[in-house]
Residue frames as a rotation matrix with the C-alpha (Angstrom) as fourth column:
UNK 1
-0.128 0.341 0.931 -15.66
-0.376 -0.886 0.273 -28.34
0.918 -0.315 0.241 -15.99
UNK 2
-0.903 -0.420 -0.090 -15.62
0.085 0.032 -0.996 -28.30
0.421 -0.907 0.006 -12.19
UNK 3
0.107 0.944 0.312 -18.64
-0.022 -0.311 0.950 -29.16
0.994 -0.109 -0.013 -10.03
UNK 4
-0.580 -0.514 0.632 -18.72
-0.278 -0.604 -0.747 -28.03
0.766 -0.609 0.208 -6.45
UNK 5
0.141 0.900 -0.412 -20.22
0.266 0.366 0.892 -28.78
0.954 -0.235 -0.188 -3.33
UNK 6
-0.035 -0.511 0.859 -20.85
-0.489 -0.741 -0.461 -27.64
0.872 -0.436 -0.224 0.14
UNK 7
0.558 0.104 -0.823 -20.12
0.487 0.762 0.426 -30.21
0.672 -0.639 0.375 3.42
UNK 8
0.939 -0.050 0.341 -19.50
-0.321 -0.485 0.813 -29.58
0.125 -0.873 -0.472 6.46
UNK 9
0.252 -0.966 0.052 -16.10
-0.845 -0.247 -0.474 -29.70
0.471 0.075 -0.879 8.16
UNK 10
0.779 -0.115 -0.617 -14.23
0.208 0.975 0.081 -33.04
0.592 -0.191 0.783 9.07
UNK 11
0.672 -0.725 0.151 -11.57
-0.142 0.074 0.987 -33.87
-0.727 -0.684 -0.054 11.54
UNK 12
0.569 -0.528 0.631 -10.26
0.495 0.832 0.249 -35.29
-0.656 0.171 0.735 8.42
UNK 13
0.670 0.464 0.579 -9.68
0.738 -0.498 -0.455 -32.25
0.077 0.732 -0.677 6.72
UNK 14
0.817 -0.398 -0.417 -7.04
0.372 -0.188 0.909 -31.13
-0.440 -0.898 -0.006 7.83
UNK 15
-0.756 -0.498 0.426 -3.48
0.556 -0.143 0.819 -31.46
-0.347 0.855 0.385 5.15
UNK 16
-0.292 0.163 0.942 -6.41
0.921 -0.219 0.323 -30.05
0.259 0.962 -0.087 2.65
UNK 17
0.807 0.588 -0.046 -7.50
0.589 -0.799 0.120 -27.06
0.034 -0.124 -0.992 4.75
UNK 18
0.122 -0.835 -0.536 -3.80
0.477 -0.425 0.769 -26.51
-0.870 -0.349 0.347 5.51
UNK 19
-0.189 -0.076 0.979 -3.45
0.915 0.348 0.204 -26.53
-0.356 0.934 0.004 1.92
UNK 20
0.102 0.527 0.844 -6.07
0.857 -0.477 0.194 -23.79
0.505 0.704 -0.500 1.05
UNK 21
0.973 0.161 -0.164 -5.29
0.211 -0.910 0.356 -21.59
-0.092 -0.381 -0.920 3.43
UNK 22
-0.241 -0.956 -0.170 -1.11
0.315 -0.242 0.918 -21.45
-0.918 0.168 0.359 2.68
UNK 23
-0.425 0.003 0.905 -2.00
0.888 -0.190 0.418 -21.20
0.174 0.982 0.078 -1.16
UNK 24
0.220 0.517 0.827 -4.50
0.530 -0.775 0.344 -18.25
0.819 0.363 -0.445 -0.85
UNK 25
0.026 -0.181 -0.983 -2.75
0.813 -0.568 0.126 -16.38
-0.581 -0.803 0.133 2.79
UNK 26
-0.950 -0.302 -0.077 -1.87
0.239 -0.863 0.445 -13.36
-0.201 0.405 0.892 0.62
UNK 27
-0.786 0.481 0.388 -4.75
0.142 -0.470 0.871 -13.22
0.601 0.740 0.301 -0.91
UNK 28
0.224 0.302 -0.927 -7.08
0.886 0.333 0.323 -13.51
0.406 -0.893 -0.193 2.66
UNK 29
0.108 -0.309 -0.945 -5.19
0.965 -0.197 0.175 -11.05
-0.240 -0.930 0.277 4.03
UNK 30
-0.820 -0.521 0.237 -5.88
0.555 -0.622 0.553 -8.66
-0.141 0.585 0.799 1.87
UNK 31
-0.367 0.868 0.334 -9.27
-0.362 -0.464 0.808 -8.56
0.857 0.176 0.485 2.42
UNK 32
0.850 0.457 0.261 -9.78
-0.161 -0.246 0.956 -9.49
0.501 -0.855 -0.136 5.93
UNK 33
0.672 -0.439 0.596 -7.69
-0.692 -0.659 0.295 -9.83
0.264 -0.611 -0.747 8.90
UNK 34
-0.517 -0.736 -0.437 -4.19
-0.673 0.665 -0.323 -12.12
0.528 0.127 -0.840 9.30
UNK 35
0.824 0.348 -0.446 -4.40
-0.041 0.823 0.566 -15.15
0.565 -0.448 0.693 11.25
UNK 36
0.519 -0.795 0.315 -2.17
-0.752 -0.249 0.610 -15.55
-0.407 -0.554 -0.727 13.75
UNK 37
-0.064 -0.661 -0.748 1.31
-0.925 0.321 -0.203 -17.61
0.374 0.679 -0.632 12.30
UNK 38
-0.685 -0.100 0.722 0.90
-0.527 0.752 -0.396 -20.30
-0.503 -0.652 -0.568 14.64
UNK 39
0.354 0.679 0.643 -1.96
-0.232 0.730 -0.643 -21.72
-0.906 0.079 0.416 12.29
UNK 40
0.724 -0.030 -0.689 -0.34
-0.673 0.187 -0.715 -22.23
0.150 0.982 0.115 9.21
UNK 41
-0.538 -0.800 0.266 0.87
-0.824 0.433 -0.367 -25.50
0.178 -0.416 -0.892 10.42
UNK 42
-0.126 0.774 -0.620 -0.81
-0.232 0.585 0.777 -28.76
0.965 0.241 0.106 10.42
UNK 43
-0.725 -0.014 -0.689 -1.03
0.658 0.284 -0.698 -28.46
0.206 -0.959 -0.196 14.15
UNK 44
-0.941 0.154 -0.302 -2.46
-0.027 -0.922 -0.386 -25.49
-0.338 -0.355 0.872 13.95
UNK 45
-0.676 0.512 -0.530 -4.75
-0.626 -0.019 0.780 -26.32
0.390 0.859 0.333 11.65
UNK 46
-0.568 0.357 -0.741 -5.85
0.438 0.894 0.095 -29.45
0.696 -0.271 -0.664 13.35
UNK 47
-0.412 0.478 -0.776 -6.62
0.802 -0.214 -0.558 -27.86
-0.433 -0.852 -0.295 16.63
UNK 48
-0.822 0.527 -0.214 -8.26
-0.566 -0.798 0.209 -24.67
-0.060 0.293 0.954 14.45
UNK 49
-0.339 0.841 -0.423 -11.08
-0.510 0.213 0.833 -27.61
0.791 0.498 0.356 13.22
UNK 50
-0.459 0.314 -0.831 -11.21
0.761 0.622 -0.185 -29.60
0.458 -0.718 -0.524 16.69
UNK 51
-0.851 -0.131 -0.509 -12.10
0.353 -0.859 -0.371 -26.17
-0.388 -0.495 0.777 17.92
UNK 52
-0.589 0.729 -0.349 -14.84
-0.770 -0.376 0.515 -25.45
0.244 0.572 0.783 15.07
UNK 53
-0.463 0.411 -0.785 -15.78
-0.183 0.822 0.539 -28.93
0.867 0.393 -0.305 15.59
UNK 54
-0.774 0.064 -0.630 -16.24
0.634 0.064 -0.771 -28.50
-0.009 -0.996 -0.090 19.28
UNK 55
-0.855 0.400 -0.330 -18.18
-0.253 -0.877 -0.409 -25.38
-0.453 -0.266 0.851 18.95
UNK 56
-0.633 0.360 -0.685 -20.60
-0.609 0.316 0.728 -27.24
0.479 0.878 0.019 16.41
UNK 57
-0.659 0.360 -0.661 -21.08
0.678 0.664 -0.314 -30.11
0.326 -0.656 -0.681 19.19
UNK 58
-0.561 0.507 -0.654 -22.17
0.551 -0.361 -0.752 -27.47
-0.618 -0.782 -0.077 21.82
UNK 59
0.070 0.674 0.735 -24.44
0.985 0.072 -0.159 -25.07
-0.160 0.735 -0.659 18.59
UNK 60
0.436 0.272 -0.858 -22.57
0.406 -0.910 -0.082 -22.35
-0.803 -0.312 -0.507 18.35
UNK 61
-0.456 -0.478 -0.750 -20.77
-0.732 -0.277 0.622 -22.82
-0.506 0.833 -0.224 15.23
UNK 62
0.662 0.081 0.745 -21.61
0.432 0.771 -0.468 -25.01
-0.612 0.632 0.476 11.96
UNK 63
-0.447 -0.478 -0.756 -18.40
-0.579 -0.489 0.652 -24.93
-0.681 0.730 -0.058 9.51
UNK 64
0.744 0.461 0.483 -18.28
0.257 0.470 -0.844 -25.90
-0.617 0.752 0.232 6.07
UNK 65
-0.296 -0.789 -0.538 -16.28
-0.215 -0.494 0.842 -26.20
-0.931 0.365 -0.024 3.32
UNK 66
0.723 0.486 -0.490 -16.57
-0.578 0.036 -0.816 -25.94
-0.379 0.873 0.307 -0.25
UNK 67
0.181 -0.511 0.840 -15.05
-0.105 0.840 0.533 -28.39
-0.978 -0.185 0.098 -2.64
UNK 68
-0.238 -0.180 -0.954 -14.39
-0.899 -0.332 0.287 -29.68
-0.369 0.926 -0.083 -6.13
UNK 69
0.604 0.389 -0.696 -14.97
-0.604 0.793 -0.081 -32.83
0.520 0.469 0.714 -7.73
UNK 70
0.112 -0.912 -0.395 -11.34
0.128 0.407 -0.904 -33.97
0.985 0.050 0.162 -6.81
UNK 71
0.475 -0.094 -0.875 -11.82
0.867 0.224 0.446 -33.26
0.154 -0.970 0.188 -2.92
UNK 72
-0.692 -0.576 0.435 -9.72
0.527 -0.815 -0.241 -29.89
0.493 0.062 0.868 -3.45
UNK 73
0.018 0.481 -0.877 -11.07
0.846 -0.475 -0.243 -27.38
-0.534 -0.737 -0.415 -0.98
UNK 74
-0.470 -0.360 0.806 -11.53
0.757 -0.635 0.157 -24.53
0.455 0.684 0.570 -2.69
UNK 75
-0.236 0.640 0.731 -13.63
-0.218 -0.768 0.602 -22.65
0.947 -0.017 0.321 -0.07
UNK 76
-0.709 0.229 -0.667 -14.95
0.699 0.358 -0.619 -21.97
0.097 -0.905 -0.414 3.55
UNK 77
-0.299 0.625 0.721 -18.26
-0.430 -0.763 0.483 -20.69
0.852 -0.165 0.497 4.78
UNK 78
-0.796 0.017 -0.605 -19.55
0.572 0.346 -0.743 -20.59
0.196 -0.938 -0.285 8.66
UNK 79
0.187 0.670 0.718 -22.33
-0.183 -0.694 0.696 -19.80
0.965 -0.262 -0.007 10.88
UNK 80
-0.367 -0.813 -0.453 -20.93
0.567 0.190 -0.801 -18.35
0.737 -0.551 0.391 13.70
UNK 81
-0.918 0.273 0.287 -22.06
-0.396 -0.596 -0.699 -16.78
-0.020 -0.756 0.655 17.23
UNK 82
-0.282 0.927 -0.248 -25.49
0.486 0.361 0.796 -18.90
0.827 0.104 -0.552 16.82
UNK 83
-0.940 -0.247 -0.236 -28.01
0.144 0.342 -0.929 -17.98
0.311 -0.907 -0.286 19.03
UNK 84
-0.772 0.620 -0.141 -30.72
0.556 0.766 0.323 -20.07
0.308 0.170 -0.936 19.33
UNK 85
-0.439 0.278 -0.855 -32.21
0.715 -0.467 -0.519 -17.34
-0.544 -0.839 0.006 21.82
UNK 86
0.065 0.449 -0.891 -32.55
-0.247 -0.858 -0.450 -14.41
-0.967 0.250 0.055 19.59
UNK 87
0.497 0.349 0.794 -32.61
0.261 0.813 -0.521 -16.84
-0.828 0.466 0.313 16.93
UNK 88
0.753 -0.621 -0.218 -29.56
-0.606 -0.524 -0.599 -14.97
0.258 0.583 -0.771 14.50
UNK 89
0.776 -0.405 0.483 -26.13
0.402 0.908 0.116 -15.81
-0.485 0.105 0.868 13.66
UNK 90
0.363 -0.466 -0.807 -23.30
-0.711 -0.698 0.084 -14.57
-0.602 0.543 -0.585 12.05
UNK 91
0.780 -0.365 0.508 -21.69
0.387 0.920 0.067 -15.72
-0.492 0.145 0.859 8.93
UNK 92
0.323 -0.618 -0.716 -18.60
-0.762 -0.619 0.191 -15.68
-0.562 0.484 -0.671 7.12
UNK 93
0.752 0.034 0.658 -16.95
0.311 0.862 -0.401 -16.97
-0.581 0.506 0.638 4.06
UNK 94
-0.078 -0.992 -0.095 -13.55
-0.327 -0.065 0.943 -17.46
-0.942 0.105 -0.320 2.15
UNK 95
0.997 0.078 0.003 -13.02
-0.035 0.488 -0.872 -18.39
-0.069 0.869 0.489 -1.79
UNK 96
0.191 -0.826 0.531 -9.73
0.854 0.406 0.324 -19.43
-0.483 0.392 0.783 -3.14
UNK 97
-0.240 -0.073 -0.968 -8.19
-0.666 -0.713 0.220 -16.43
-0.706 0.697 0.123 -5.63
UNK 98
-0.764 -0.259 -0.591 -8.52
-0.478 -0.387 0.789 -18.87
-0.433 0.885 0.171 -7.90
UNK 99
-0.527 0.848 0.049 -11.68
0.714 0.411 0.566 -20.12
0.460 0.334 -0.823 -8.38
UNK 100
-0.339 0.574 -0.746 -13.30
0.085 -0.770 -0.632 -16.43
-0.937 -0.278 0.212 -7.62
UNK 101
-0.690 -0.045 -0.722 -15.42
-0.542 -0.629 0.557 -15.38
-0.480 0.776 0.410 -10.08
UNK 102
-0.849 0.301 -0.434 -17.53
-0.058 0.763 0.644 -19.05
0.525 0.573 -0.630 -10.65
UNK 103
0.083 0.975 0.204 -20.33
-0.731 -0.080 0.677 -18.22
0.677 -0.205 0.707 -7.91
UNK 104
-0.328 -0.298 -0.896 -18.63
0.632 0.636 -0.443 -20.20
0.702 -0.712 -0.020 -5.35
UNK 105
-0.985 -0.065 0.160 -19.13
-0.067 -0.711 -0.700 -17.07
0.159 -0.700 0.696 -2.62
UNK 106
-0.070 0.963 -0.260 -23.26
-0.864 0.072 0.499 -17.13
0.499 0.259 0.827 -3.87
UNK 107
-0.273 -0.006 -0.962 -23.11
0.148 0.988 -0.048 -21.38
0.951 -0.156 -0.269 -3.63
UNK 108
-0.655 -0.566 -0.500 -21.57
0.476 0.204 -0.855 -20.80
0.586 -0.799 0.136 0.15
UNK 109
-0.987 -0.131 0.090 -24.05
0.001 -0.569 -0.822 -18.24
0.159 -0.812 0.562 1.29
UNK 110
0.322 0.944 -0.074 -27.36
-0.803 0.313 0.506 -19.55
0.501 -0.103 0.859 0.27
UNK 111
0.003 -0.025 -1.000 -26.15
0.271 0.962 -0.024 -22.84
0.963 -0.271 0.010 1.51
UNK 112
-0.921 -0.154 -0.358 -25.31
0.389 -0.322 -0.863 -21.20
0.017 -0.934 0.357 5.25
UNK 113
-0.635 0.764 0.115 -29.02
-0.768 -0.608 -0.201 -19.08
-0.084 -0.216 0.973 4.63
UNK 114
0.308 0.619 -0.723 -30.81
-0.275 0.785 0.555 -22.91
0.911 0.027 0.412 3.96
UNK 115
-0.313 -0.163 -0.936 -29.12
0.575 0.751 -0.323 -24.42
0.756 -0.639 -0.141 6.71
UNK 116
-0.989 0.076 0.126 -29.64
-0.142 -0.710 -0.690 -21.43
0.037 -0.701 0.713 9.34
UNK 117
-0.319 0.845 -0.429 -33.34
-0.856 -0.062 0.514 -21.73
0.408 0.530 0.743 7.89
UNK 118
0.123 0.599 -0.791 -33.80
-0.449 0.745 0.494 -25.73
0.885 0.295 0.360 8.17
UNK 119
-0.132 -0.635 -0.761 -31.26
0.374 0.679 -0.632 -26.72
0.918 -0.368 0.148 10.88
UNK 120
-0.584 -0.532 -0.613 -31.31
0.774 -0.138 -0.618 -24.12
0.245 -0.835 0.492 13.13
UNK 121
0.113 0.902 -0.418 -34.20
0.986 -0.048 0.162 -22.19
0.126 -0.430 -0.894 12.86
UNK 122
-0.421 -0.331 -0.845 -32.95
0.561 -0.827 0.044 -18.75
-0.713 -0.455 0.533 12.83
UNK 123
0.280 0.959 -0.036 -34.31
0.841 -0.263 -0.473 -15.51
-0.463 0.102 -0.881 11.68
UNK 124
0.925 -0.369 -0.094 -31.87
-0.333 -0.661 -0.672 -13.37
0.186 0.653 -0.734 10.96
UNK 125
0.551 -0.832 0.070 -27.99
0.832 0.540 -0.128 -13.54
0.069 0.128 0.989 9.73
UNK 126
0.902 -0.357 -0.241 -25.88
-0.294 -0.919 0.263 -10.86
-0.315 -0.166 -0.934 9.93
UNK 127
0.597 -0.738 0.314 -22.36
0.793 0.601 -0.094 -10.49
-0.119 0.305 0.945 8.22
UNK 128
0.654 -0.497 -0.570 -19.34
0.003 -0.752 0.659 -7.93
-0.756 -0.433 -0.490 8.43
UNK 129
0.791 -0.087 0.605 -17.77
0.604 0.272 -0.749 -6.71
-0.100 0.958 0.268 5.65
UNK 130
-0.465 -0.600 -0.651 -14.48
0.391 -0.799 0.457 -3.88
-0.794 -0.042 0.607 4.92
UNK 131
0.243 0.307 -0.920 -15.50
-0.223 -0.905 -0.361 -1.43
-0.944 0.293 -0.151 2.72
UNK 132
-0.212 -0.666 -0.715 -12.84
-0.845 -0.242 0.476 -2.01
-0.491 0.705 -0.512 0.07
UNK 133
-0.920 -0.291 0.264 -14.62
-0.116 0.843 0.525 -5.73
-0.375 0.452 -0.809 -0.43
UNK 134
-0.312 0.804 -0.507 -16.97
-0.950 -0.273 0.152 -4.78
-0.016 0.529 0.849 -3.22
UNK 135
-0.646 -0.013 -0.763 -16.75
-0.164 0.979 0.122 -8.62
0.745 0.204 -0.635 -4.13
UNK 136
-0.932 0.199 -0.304 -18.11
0.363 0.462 -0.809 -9.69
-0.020 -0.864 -0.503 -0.71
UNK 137
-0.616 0.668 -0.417 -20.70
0.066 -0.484 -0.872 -7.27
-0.785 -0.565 0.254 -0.75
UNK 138
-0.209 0.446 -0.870 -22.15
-0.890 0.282 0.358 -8.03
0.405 0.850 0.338 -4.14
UNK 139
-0.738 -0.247 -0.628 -22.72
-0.144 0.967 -0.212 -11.28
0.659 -0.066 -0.749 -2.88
UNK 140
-0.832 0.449 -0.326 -24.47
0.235 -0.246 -0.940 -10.18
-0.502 -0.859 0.099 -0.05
UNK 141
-0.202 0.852 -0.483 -26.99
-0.681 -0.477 -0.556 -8.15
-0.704 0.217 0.676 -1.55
UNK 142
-0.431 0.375 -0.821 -27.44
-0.712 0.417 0.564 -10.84
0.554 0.828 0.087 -4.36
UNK 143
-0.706 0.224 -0.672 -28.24
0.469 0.858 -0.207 -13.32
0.530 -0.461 -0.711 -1.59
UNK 144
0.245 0.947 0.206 -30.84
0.683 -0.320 0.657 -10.92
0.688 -0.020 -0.725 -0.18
UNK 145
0.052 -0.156 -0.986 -29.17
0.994 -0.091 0.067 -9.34
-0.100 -0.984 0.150 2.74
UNK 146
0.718 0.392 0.576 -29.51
0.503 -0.863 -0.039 -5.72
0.482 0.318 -0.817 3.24
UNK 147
-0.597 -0.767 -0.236 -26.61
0.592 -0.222 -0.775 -3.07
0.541 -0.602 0.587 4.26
UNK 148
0.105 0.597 -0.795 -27.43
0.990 0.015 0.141 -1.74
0.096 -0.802 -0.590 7.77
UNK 149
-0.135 -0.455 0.880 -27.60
0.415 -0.833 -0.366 2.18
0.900 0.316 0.301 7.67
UNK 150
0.590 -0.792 0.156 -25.74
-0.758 -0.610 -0.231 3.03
0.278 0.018 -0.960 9.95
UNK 151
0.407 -0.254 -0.877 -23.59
-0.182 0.919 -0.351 0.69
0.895 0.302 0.328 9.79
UNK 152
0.969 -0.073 0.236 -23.84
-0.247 -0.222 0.943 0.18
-0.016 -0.972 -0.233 13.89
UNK 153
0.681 -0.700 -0.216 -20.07
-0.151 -0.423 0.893 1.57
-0.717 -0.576 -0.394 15.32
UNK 154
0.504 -0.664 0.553 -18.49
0.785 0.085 -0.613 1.47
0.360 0.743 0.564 11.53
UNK 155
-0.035 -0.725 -0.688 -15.10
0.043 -0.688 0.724 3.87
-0.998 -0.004 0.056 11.46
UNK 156
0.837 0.025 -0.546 -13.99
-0.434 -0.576 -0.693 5.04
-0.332 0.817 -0.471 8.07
UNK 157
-0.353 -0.741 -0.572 -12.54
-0.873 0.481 -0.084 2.21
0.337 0.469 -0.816 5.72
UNK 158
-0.720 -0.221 0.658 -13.74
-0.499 0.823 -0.270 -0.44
-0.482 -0.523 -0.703 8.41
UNK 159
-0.782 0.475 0.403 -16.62
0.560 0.819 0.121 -2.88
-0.272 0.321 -0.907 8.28
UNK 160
-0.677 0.736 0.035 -20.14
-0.709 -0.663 0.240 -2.74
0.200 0.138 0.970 7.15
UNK 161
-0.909 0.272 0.317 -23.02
0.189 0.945 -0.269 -4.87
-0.372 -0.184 -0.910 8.23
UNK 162
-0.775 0.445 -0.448 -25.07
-0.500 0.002 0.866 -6.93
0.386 0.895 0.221 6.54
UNK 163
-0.667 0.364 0.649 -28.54
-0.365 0.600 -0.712 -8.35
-0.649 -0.712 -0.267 7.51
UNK 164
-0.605 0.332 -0.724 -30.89
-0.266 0.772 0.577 -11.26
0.751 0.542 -0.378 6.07
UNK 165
-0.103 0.600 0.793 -34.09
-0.860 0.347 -0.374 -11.73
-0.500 -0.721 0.480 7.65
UNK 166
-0.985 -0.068 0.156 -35.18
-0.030 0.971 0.237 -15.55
-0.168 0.229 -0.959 7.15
């Protein structure tokens, strides 16, 4: 049996993020929006995490990825748009297709609601969902976060947001 953990992103991480995101594109894109083609490319890739890794430096981003025993990425979760000011944050997160289903999504988003909490002091998260991703949004509400009614400039089909005071 497989035991998981969540660490932040490395420079070194690269080949294995490339990895998880070619294996699971289809599935990704099915439930949120493409990436542009230029990143499925260990260039791309690289400069995608010098980029997270930059934003991290200056506190506006903190990635993370999720693992396996074996180093295998099998996951990404972020707090993104920090700000320290109105003390909120946005996050998102990614699972493999195959290793949905084990509480890896749960794992990823309490870990991102401790750190926001210990590291960074923030009060509320916020997170954007599509409609059609029940998955995502089970998660959500199991991690405490509440959908926002109205769901502030949703369209029909698009997103919904979630919030999590701290």
């Amino acid at each position: 049996m497989n035991t998981y953990r969540v660490r932040e992103l490395r420079s070194t991480d690269a080949q294995a993020l490339l990895a998880f995101e070619t294996d699971n594109r289809q599935w990704f894109e099915s439930h949120i929006d493409a990436r542009d083609p230029a990143f499925y490319s260990l260039q791309g890739v690289t400069e995608h995490i010098q980029g997270y890794l930059s934003d991290f430096a200056d506190g506006r981003w903190h990635p993370f990825v999720v693992e396996e025993t074996r180093g295998k990425i099998v996951g990404r979760a972020n707090l993104k748009s920090i700000d320290p000011v109105q003390r909120s944050a946005q996050i998102g997160y990614r699972i493999a297709q195959d290793a949905c289903g084990q509480g890896l999504a749960t794992l990823a988003v309490r870990h991102l609601i401790q750190e926001a909490r210990s590291r960074w002091q923030l009060s509320q998260l916020v997170a954007y969902v599509y409609e059609a991703n029940l998955g995502s949004k089970k998660v959500l509400m199991r991690c405490g976060f509440l959908l926002e009614h109205p769901a502030t400039g949703a369209q029909a089909g698009g997103e919904s947001r979630f919030v999590l005071a701290i």
